[in-house]
C-alpha positions in Angstrom: -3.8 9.9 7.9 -3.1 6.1 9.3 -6.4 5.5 7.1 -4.7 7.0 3.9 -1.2 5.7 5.0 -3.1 1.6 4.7 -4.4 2.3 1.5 -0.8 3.7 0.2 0.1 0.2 1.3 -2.8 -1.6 -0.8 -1.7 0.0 -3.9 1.6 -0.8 -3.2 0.8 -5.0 -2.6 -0.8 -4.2 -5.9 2.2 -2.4 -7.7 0.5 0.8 -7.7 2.5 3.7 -6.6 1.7 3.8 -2.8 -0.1 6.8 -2.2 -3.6 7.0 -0.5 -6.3 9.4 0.1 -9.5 9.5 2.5 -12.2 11.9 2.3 -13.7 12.9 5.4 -17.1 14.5 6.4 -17.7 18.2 8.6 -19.0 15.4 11.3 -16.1 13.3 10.9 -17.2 10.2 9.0 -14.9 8.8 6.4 -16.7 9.3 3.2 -14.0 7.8 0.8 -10.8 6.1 0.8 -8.9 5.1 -2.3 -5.6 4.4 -3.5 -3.6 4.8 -6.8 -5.1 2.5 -9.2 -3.8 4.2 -12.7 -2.2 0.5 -13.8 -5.3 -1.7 -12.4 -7.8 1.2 -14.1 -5.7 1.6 -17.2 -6.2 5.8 -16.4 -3.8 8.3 -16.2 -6.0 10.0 -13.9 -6.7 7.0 -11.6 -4.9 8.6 -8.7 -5.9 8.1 -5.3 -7.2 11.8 -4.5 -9.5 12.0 -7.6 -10.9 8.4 -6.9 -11.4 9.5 -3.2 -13.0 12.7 -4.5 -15.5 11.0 -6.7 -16.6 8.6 -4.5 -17.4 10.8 -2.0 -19.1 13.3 -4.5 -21.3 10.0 -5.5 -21.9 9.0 -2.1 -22.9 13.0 -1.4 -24.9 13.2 -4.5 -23.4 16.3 -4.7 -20.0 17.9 -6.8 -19.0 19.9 -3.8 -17.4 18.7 -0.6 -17.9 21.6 1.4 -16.8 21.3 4.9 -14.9 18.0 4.0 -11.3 17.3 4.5 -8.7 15.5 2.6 -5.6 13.6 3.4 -3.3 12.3 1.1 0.0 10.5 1.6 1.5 13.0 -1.3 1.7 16.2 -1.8 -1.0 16.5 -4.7 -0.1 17.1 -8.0 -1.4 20.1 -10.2 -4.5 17.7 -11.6 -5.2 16.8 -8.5 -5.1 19.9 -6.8 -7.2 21.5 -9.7 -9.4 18.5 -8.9 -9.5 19.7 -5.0 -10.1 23.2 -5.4 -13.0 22.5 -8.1 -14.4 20.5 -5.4 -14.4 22.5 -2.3 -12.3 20.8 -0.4 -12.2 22.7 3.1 -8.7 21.3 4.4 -6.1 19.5 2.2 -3.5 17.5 4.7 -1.0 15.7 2.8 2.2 13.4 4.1 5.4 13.9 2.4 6.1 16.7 0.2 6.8 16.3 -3.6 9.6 19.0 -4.8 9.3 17.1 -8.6 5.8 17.0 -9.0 4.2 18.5 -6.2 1.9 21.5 -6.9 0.9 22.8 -3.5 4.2 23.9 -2.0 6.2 23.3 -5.3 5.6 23.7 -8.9 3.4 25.7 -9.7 1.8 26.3 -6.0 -1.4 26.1 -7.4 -3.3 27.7 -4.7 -1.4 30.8 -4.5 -2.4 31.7 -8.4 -4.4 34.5 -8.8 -7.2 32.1 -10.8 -7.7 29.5 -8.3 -11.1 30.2 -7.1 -10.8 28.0 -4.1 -7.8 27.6 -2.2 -8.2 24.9 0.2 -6.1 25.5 3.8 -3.6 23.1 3.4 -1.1 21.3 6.1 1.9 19.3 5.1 3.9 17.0 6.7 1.4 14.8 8.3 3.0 11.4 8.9 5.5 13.0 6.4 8.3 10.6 7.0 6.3 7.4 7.0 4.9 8.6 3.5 8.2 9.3 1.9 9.4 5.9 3.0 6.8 4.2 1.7 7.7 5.7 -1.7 11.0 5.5 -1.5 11.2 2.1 -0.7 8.5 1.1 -3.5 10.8 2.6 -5.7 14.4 1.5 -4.5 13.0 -2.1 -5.1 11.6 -1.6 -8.7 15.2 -0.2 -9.7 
């Protein structure tokens, strides 16, 4: 999580909305690493789990992460947890949770619909205060 927590600090030095996500391997190795980047890409969909995803999916030469885990800063939203179940994502662990636009313990609680195919296990609250105040303090200074 420190790994996804210093990325969530890039985007932020670059006026992204700090959150960060790392991809890592059934051995271990860190695969991917990423940060938002929806302003710098011009992409709605530029958010740091997807980016993570699909460079480790290129770097796997494969569309599956099976056995791989992901943390995130955020809890995921519903693309992104779509994004995570459609890749096989053994473990999601995610920072702070998201009550507005969360999908995993809020929202629609993607997982626990009966046509999610794969439901990662999923752990929340890893370095869940740090997280929070990363955004919190991203956005206190914006207003």
């Amino acid at each position: 999580m420190a790994l996804a927590l210093a990325e969530a600090e890039t985007a932020r030095d670059l006026g992204e909305v700090p959150i960060g996500a790392v991809v890592v391997g059934a051995d271990g190795e860190v695969l991917a690493a990423a940060g938002n980047r929806t302003l710098a890409l011009r992409d709605p969909t530029a958010h740091a789990e997807l980016l993570a995803i699909r460079e480790a999916c290129a770097r796997l030469g494969n569309e599956r992460l099976t056995g791989c885990d992901l943390y995130v800063t955020l809890e995921p939203c519903a693309m992104c947890a779509a994004a995570i179940s459609f890749a096989r994502i053994r473990r999601l662990y995610f920072g702070a949770s998201d009550p507005k636009g969360g999908a995993v313990e809020h929202g629609p609680r993607f997982y626990a619909q009966p046509t999610c195919h794969h439901a990662p296990e999923a752990i929340g609250g890893i370095s869940g205060a740090r997280a929070a105040a990363l955004l919190k303090d991203f956005f206190a200074a914006r207003r």
